[in-house]
NULUM-385915 format. One record per residue (C-alpha): x, y, z; residue in three letters. Coordinates in steps of 0.001 Angstrom, whole numbers, padded with zeros to 6 digits, always signed. Example, Ala and Ser with C-alpha at 12.3 -4.5 7.8 and 13.67 -1.06 7.14 Angstrom:
NULUM-385915
+012300-004500+007800Ala+013670-001060+007140Ser
***
This chain:
NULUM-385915
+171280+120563+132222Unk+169461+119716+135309Unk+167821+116821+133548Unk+171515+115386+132959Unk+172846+116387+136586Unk+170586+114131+138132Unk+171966+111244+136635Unk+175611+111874+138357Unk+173552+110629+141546Unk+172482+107534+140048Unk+175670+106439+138597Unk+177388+106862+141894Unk+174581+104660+143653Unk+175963+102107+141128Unk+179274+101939+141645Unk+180241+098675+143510Unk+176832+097213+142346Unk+175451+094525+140760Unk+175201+094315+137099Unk+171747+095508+137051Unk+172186+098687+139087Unk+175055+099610+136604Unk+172444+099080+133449Unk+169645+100723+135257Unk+172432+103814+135439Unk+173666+103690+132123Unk+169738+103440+130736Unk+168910+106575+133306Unk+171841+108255+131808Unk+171331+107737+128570Unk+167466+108617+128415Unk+168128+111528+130120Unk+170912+112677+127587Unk+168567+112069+125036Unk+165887+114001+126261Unk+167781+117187+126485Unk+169273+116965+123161Unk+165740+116357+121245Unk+164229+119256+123408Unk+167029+121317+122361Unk+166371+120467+118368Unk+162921+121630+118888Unk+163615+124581+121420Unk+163730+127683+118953Unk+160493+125916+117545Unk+158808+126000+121157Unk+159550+129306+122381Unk+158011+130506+118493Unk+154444+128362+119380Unk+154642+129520+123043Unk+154521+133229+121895Unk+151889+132561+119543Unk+149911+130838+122062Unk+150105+133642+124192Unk+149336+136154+121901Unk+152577+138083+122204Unk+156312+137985+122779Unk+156778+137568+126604Unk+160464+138848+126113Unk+159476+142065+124459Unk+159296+145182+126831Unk+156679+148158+125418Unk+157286+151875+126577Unk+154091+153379+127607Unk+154376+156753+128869Unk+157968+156943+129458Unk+157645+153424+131729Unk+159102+150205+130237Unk+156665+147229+131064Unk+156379+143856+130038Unk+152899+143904+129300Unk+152892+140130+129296Unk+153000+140398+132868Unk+150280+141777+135055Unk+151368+141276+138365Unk+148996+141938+140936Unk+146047+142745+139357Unk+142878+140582+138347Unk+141081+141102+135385Unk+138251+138546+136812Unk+135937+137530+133978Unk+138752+138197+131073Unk+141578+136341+129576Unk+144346+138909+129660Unk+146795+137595+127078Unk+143952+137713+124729Unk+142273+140838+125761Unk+142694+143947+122721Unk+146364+145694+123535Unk+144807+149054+123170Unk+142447+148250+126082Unk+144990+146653+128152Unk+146654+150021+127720Unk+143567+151655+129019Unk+143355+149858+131869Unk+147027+149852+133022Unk+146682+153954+132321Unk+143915+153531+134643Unk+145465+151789+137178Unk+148383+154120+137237Unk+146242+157301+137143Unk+142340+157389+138066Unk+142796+154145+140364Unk+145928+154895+141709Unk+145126+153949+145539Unk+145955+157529+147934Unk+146706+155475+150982Unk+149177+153343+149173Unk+151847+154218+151576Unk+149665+152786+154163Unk+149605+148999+152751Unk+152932+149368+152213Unk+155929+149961+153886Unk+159854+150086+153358Unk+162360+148581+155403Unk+166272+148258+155879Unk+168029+145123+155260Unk+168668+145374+159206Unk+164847+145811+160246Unk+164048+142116+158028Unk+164523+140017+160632Unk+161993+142043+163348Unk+159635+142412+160851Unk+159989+138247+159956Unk+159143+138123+163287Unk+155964+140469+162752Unk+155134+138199+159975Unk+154871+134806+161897Unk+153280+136030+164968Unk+150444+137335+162172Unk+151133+140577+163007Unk+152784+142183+160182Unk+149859+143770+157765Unk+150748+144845+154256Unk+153472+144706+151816Unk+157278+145209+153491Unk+159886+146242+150784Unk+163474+145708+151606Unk+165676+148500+150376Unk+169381+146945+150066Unk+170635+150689+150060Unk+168451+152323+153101Unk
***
């Protein structure tokens, strides 16, 4: 869709223009339309090679201990020296166990801390003057 809004700009440059300008918008139009309808032919085909690629479904959520994860995603954590998506499942498992158990950080609360919607804009201010440290999360119902 985005691919086809764009040309909306182009064809209004044209208007009152030459000749040329007006084929130059019809030909943006027009490759643009195209381009969106043969990537939408092939769509269900690319999301199928994507997942193989990947090793696993990206959309599918797996409950592990009562938690729902993506395990897809490993957000904020570096397996340095492996290639996660093709790491064994069972020892991905292993380590996210770990990481939620045995390396579970005690002074967590310390890198982290939890703000009102109210307190964002101090704590912005912390943050440009390079004086914020940590993670700030912004709970909407505090």
């Amino acid at each position: 869709g985005e691919n086809i809004g764009t040309t909306i700009t182009a064809y209004l440059a044209s208007l009152g223009a030459c000749s040329n300008a007006k084929r130059a918008s019809y030909a943006h139009m027009l490759i643009n339309v195209v381009g969106v309808l043969w990537i939408t032919a092939i769509f269900a085909f690319y999301i199928k090679v994507v997942a193989w690629f990947v090793g696993t479904d990206p959309g599918t959520a797996v409950v592990i201990d009562g938690k729902t994860t993506y395990p897809f995603i490993l957000r904020g954590v570096n397996l340095l020296g492996v290639d996660s998506q093709n790491y064994p499942m069972d020892k991905r498992v292993a380590i996210w166990n770990k990481i939620a158990d045995e390396w579970k950080l005690d002074n967590f609360e310390l890198l982290c801390s939890e703000i009102s919607l109210e307190q964002l804009s101090e704590n912005i201010d912390l943050i440009l003057e390079g004086k914020q440290k940590g993670r700030v999360l912004v709970n909407l119902w505090k």
